[in-house]
Backbone as JSON Lines, residues from 0, in Angstrom:
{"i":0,"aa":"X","n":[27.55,0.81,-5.67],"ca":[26.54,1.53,-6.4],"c":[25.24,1.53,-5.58]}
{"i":1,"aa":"X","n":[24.31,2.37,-5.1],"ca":[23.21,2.57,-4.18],"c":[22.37,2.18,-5.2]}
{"i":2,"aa":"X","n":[21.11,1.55,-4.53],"ca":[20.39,1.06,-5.43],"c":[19.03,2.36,-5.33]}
{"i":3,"aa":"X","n":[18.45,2.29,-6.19],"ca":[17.14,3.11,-6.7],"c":[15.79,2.94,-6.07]}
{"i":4,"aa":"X","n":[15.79,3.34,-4.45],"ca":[14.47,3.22,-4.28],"c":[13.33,3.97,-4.68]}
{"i":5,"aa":"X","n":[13.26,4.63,-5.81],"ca":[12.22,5.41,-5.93],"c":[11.45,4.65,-6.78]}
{"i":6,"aa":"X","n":[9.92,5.02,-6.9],"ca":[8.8,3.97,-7.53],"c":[8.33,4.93,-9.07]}
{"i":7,"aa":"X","n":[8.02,4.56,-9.48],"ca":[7.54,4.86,-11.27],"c":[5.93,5.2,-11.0]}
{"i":8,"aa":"X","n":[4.9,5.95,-10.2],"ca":[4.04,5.14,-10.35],"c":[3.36,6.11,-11.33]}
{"i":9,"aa":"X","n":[3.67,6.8,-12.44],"ca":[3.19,6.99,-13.67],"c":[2.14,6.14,-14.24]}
{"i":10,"aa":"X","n":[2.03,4.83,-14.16],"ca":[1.42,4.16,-15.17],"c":[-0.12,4.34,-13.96]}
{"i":11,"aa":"X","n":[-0.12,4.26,-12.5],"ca":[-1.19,4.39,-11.69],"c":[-1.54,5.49,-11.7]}
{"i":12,"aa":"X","n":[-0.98,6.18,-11.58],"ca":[-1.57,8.15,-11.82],"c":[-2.13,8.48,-13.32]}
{"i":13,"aa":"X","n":[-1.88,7.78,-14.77],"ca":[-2.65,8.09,-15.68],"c":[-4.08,6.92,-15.93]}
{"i":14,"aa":"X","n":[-3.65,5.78,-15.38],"ca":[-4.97,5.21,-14.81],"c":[-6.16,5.83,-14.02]}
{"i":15,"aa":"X","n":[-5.66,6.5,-13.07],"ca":[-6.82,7.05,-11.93],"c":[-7.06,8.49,-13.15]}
{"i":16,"aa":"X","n":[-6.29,9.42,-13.64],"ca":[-6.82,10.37,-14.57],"c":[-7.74,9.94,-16.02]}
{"i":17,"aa":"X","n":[-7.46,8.53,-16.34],"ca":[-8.23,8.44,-17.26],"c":[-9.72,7.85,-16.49]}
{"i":18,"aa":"X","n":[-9.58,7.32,-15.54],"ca":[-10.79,7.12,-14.58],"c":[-11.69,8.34,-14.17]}
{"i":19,"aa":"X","n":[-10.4,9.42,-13.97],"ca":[-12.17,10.43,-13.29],"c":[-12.06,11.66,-14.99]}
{"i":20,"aa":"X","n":[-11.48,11.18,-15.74],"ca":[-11.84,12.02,-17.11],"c":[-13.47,11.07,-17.39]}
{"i":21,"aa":"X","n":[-13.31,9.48,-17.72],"ca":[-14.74,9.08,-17.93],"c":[-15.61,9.23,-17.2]}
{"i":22,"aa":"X","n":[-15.45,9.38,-15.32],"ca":[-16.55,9.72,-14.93],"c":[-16.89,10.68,-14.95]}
{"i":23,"aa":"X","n":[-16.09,12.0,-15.14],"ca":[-16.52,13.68,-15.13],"c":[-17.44,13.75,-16.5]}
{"i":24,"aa":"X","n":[-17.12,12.46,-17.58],"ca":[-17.88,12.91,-19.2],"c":[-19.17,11.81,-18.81]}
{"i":25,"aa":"X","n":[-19.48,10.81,-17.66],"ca":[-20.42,10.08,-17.26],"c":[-20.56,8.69,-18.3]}
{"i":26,"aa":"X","n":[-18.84,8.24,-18.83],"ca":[-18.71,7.0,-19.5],"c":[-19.52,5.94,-18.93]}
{"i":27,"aa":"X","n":[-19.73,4.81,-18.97],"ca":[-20.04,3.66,-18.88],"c":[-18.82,2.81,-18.71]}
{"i":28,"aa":"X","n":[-18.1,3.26,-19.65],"ca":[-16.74,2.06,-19.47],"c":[-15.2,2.76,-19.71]}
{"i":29,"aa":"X","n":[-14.49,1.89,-19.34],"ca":[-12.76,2.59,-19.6],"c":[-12.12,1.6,-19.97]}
{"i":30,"aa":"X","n":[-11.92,2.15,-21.28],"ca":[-10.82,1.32,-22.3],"c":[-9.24,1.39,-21.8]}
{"i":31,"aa":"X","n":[-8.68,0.6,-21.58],"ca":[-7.1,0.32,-21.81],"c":[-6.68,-0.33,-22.88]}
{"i":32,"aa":"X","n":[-5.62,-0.29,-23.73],"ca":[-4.8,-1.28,-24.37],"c":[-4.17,-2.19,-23.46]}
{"i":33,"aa":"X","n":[-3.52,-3.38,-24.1],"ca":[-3.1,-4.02,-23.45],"c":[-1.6,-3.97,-22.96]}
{"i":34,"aa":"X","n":[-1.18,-2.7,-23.6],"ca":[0.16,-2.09,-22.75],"c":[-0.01,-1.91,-21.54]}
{"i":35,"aa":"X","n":[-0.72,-0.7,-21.91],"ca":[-1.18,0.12,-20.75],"c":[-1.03,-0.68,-19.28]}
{"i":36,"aa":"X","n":[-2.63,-1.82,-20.04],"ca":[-2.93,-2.5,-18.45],"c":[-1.79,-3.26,-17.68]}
{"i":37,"aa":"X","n":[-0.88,-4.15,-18.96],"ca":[0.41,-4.74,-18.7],"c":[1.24,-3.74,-17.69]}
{"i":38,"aa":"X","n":[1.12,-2.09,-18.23],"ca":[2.39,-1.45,-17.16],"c":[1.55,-1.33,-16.04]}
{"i":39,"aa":"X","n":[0.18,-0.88,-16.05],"ca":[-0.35,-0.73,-14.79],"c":[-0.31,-2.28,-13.64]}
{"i":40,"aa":"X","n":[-0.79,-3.08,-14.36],"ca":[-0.79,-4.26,-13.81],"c":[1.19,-4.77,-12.55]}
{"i":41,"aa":"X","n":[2.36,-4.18,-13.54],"ca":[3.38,-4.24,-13.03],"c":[3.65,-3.61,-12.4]}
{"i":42,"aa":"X","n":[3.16,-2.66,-12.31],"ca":[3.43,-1.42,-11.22],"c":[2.7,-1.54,-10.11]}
{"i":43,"aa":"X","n":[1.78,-1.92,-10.32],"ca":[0.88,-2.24,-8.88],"c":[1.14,-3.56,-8.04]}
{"i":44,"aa":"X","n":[1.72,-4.33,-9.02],"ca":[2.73,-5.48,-8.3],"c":[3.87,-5.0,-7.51]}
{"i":45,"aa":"X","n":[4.72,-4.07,-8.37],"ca":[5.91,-3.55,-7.65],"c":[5.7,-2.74,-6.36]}
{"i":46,"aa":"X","n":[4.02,-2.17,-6.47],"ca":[4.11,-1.06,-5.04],"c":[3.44,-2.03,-4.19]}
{"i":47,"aa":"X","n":[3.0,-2.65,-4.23],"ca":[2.08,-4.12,-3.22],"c":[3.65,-4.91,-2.89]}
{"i":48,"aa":"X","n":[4.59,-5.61,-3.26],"ca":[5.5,-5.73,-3.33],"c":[6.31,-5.12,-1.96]}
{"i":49,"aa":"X","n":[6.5,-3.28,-2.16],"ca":[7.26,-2.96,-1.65],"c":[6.49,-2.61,-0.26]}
{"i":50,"aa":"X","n":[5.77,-2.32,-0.2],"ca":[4.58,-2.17,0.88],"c":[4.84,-3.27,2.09]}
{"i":51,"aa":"X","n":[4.62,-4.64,0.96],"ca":[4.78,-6.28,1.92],"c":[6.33,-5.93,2.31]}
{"i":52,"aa":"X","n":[7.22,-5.61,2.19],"ca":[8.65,-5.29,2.59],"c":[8.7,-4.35,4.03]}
{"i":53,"aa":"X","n":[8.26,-3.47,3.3],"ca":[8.31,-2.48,4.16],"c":[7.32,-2.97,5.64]}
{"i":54,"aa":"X","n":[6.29,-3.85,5.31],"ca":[5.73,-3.78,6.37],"c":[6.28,-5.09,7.45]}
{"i":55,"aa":"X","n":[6.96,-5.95,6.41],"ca":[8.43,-7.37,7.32],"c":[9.19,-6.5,7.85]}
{"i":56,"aa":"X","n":[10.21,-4.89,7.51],"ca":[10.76,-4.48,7.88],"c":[10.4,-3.89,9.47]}
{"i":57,"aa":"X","n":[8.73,-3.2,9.41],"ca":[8.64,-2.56,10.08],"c":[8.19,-3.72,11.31]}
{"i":58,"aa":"X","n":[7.74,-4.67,11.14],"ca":[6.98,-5.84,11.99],"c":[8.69,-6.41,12.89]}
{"i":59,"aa":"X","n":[9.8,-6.38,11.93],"ca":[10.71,-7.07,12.81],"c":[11.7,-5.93,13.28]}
{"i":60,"aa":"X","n":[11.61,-4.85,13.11],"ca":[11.87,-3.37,14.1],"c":[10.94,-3.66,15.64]}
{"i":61,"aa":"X","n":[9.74,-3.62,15.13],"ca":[8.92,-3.61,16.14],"c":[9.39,-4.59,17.85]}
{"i":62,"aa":"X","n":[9.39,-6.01,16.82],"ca":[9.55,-7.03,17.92],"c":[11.67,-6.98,18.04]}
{"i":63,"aa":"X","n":[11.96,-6.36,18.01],"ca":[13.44,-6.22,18.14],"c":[13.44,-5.06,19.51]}
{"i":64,"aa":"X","n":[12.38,-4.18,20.09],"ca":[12.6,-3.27,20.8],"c":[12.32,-4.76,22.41]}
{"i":65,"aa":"X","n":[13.35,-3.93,23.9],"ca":[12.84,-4.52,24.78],"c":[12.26,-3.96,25.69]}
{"i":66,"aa":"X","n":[10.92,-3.23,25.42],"ca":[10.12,-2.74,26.06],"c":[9.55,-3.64,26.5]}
{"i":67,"aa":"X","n":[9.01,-3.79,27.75],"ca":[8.21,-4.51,28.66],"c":[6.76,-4.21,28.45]}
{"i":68,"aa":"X","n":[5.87,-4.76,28.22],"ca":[4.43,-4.56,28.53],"c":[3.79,-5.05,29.88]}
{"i":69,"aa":"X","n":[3.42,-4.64,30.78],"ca":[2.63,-5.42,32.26],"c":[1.24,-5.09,32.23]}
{"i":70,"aa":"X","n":[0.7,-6.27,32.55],"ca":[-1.18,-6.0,32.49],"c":[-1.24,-6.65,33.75]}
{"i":71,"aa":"X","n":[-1.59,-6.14,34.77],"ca":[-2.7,-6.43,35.86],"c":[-3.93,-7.05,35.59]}
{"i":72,"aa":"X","n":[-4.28,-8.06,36.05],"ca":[-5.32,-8.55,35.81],"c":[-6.0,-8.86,37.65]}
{"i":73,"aa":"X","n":[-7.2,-7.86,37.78],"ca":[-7.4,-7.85,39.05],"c":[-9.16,-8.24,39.45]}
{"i":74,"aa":"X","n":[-9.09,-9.36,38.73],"ca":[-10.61,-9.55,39.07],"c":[-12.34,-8.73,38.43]}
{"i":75,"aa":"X","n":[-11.42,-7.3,38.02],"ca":[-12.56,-6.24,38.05],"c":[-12.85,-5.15,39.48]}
{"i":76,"aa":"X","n":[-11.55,-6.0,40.42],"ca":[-11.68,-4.79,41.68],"c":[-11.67,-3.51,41.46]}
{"i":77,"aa":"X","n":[-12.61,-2.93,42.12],"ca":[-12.47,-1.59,41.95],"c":[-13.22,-1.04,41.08]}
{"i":78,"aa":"X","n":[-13.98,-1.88,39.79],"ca":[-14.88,-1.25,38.92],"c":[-15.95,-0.74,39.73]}
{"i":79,"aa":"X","n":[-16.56,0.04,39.17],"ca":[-18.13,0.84,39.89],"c":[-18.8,0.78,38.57]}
């Protein structure tokens, strides 16, 4: 069975819309329930989460290639 990489991020996209609805009306403050913040709060775990994955994945791709790097180190000869 393939597993489901796709992300939910519904609960962050009606967060940021209820954010620029209060600033377009020049609120002071933005109410959530405590659902709400609960799903937003999990969801932003899950994409921070997959991010830190993705970025172990991409860090040990990286050091798995055997490209050579060479640096000369020549004193500064030759600078003007």
């Amino acid at each position: 069975m393939p597993i489901d990489n796709t992300l939910n991020t519904i609960p962050i996209q009606q967060f940021i819309q209820t954010v620029k609805s209060a600033d377009q009306s020049q609120a002071r403050n933005v109410n959530i329930d405590i659902a709400t913040a609960k799903n937003l709060a999990f969801t932003l775990g899950i994409v921070m989460s997959r991010l830190e994955g993705d970025l172990e994945k991409l860090v040990a791709e990286s050091t798995k290639s055997d490209e050579v790097i060479e640096v000369n180190v020549d004193g500064g000869a030759g600078w003007k």
